[in-house]
C-alpha positions as CSV (number, residue, x, y, z in Angstrom):
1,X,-67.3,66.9,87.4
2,X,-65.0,69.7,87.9
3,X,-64.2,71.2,91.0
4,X,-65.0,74.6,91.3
5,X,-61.5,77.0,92.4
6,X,-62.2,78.3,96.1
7,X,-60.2,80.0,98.6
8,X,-57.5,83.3,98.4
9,X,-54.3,81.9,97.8
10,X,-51.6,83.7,99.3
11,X,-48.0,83.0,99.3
12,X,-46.3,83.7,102.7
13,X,-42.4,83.7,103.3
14,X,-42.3,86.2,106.3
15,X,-41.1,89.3,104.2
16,X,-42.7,92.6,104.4
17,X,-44.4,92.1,101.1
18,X,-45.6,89.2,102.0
19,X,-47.6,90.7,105.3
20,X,-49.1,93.2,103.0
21,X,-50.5,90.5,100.6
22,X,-51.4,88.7,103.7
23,X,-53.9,91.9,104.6
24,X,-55.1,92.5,101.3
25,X,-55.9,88.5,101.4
26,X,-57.7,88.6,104.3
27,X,-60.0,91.4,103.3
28,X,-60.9,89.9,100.0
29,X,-61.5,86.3,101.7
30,X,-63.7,88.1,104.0
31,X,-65.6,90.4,101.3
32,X,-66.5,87.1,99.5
33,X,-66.4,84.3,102.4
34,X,-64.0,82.5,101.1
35,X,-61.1,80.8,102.8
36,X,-57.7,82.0,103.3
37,X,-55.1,79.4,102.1
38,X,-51.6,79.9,103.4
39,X,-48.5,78.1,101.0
40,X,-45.1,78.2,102.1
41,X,-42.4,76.6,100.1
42,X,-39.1,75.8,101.4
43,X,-36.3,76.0,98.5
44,X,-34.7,73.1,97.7
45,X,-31.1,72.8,98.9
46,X,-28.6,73.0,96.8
47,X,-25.0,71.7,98.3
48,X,-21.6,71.5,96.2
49,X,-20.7,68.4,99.0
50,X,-22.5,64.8,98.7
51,X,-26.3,65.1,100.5
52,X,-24.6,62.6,103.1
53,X,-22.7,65.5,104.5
54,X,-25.6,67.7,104.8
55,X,-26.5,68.4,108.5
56,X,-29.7,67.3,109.5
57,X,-29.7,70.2,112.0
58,X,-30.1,72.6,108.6
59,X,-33.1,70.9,107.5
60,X,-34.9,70.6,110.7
61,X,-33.9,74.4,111.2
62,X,-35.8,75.5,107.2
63,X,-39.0,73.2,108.9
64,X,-39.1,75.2,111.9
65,X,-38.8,78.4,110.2
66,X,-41.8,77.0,108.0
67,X,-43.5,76.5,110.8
68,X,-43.0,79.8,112.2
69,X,-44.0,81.7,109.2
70,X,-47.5,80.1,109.0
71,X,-47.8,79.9,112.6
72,X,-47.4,84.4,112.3
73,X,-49.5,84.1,108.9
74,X,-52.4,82.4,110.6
75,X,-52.5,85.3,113.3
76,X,-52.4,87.7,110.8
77,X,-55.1,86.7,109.6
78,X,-57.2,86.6,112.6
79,X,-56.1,89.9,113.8
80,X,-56.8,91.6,110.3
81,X,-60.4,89.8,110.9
82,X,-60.4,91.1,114.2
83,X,-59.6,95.2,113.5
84,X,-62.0,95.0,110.6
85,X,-64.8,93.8,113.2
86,X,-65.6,90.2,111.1
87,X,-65.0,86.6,112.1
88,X,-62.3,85.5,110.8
89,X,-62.2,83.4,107.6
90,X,-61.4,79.5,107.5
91,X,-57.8,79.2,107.4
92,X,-56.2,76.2,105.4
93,X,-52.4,75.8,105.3
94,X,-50.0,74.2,103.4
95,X,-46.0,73.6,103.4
96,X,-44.3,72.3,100.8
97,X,-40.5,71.5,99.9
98,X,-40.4,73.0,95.9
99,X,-39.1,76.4,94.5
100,X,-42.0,78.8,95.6
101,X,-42.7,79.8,92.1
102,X,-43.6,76.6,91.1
103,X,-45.5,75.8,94.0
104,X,-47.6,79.1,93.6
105,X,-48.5,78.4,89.7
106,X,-49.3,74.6,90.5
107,X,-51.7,75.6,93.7
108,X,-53.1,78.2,91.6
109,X,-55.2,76.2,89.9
110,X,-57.5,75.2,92.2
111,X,-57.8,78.4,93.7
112,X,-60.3,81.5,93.0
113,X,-58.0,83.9,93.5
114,X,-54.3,83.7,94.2
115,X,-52.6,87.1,95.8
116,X,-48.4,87.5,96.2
117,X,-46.6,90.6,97.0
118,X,-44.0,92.3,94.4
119,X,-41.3,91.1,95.7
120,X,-40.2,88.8,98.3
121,X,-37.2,88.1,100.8
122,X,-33.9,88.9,98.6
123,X,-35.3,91.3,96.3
124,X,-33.7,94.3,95.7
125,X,-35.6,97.6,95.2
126,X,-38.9,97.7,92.8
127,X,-37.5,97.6,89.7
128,X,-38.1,94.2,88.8
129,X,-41.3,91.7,90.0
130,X,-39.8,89.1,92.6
131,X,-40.1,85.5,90.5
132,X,-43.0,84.2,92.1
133,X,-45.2,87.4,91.2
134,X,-43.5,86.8,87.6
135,X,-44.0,83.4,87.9
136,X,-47.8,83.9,88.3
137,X,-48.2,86.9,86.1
138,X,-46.8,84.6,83.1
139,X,-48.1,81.5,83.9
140,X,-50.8,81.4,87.0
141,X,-54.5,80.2,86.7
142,X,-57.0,82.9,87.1
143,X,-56.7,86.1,89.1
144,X,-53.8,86.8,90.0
145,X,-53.4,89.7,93.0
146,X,-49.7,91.5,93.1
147,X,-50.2,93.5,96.3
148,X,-47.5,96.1,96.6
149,X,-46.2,96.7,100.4
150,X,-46.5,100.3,102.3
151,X,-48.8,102.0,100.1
152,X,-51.9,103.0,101.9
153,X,-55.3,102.2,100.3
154,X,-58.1,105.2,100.2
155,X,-60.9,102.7,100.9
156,X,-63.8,104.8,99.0
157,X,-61.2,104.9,96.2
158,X,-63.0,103.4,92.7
159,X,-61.8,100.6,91.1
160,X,-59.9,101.1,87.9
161,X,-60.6,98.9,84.9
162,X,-58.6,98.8,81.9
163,X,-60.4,97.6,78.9
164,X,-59.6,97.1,75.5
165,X,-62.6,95.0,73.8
166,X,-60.5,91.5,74.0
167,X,-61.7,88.7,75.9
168,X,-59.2,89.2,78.0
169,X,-60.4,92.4,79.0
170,X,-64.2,90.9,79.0
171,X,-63.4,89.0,81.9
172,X,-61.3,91.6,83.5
173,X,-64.6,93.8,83.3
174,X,-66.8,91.3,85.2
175,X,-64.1,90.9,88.4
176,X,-63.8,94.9,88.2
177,X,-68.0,95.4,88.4
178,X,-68.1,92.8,91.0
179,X,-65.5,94.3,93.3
180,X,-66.8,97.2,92.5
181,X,-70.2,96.2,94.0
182,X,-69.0,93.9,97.1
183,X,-66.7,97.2,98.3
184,X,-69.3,99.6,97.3
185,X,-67.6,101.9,95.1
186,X,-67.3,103.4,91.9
187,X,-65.7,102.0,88.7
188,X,-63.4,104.2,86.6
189,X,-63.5,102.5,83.1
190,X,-60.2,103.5,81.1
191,X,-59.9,102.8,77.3
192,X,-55.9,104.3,76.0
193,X,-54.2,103.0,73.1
194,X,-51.0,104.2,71.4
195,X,-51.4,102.5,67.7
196,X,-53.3,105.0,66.3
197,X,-52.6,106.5,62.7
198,X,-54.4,109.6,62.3
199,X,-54.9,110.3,59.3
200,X,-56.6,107.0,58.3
201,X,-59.1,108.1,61.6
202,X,-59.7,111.6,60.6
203,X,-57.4,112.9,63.5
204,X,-58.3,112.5,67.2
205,X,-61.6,113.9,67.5
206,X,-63.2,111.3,64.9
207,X,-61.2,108.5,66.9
208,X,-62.1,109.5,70.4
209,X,-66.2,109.8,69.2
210,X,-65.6,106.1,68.0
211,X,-63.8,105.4,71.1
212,X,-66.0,106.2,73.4
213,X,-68.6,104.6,71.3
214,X,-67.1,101.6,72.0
215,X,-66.5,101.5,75.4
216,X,-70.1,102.5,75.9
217,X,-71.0,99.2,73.9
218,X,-68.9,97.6,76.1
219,X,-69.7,98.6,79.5
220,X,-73.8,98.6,78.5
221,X,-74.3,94.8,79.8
222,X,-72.4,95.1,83.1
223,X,-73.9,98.4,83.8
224,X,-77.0,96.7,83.8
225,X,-75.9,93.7,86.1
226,X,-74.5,96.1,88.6
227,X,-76.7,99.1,89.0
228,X,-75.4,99.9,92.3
229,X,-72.1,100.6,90.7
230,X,-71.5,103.8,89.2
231,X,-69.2,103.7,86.0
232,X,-66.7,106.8,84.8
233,X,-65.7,106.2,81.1
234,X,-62.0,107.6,80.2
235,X,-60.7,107.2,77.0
236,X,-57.0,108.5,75.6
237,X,-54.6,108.5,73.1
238,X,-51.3,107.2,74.8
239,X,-50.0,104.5,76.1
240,X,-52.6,101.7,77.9
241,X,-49.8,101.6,80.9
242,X,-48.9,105.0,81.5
243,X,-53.0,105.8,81.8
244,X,-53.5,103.2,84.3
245,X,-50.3,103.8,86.8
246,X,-50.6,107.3,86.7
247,X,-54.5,106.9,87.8
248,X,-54.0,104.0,89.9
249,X,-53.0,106.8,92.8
250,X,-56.3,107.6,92.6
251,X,-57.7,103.8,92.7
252,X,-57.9,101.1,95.5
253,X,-57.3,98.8,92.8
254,X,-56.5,97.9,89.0
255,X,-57.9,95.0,87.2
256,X,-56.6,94.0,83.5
257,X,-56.8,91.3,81.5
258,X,-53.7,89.6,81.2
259,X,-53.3,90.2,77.6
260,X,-54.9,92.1,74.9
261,X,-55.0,93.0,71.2
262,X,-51.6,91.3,69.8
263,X,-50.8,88.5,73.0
264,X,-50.5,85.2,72.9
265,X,-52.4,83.6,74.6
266,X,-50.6,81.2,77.3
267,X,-47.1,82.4,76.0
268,X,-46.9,85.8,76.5
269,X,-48.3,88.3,79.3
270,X,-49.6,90.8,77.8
271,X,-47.3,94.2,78.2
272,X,-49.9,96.7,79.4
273,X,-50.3,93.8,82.4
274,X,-46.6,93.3,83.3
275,X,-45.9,97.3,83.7
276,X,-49.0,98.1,85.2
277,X,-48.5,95.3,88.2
278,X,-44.7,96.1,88.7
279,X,-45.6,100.0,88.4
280,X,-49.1,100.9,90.4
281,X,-49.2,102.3,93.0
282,X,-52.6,100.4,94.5
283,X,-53.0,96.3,94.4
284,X,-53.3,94.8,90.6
285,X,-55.7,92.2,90.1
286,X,-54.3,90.5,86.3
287,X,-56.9,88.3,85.2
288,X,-55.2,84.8,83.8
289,X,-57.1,82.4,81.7
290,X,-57.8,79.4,83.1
């Protein structure tokens, strides 16, 4: 039998970005009493001399700092804990000696939920996800969290759900209603596309009555599951990614599937996905398949 994924996973590598996926860990590991699980990966050297020549001193100096930066990660977390007024979840910890990319998409399986920040020690700017957010965007298991760093968080803020009728999007819909419900907030459900030909749809009106139609259809099951969470339905014209960063100032989070009408599924993230978590301006929850 199949063991179920448990815990937050949540890289750690001492950066900025990395503290504020740390928090945003903490909270969700707290909102569903789950464990926090701390991975660090220490790169693998690369020399142009023979290993013999290698100092041992360098690779007793990468441990320590490996040490260190789960050592500051585990107080984090208990202090987070502590300012929130809950015990602090169970804290598991791991070190391992592989690219942090790969480490991340390999422990991702057996976690619920893993979280990274946008960018990690090296990175310059936004402009580009760091590669282990990549990394887990194109290839993680299940949700996967990018957590962007110094952008406050309006904690009665709804959740923002973007939904386009794939599966994909089905399963983003259940994580949105249920963080919805566990933070006690409203859901803002958007609906956008940008391949629309007029004509064929009778112009805009005709399309936005069906539209809407839809997303009603949609939204009828989980609105039932989760009475206690109000639902606000947006549809538009435009492009799915535009829509959701421009309203994620107004969110405490985004949730999308990880790719929609056109993807592939386990080849390509879906591009609504990949601008949305490298552009919003509150934490991106990208829903991967199994």
């Amino acid at each position: 039998m199949a063991t179920q994924p448990n815990g937050i996973l949540v890289g750690v590598d001492g950066s900025p970005d990395s503290e504020a996926a740390i928090r945003w860990a903490t909270r969700e590991a707290i909102l569903r009493e789950q464990p926090v699980k701390l991975l660090h990966a220490i790169p693998p050297v690369v020399v142009t001399w023979p290993v013999a020549y290698l100092e041992a001193s360098y690779l007793e100096a990468q441990e320590a700092n490996a040490r260190q930066v789960i050592d500051d990660a585990q107080k984090l977390v208990e202090k987070i804990a502590d300012e929130l007024g809950a015990s602090a979840p169970a804290i598991e910890t791991e070190v391992v000696n592989i690219g942090a990319p790969s480490a991340m998409v390999s422990a991702s399986r057996s976690a619920y939920m893993t979280v990274c920040g946008t960018r990690g020690l090296g990175a310059i700017g936004r402009a580009l996800l760091g590669s282990v957010s990549s990394g887990l965007l194109h290839h993680g298991h299940g949700p996967i969290a990018v957590v962007p760093a110094d952008e406050p968080v309006d904690e009665k803020a709804p959740v923002l759900l973007g939904i386009d009728g794939s599966p994909a999007s089905e399963e983003a819909t259940a994580l949105a209603f249920d963080e919805a419900s566990r933070r006690g907030v409203d859901v803002v459900a958007l609906h956008a596309w940008s391949d629309v030909v007029y004509p064929a749809l009778g112009g805009w009106q005709g399309y936005e009555e069906e539209a809407e139609a839809l997303l009603g259809e949609r939204l009828a099951g989980w609105r039932e599951r989760y009475p206690d969470v109000t639902v606000h339905r947006r549809v538009a014209c435009d492009q799915p990614a535009k829509w959701l960063i421009d309203l994620s100032e107004d969110a405490q989070l985004v949730v999308v599937g990880s790719h929609g009408r056109g993807g592939f599924k386990g080849l390509l993230l879906g591009s609504v996905a990949a601008r949305v978590a490298q552009g919003a301006k509150a934490p991106t929850i990208v829903v991967r398949p199994r």
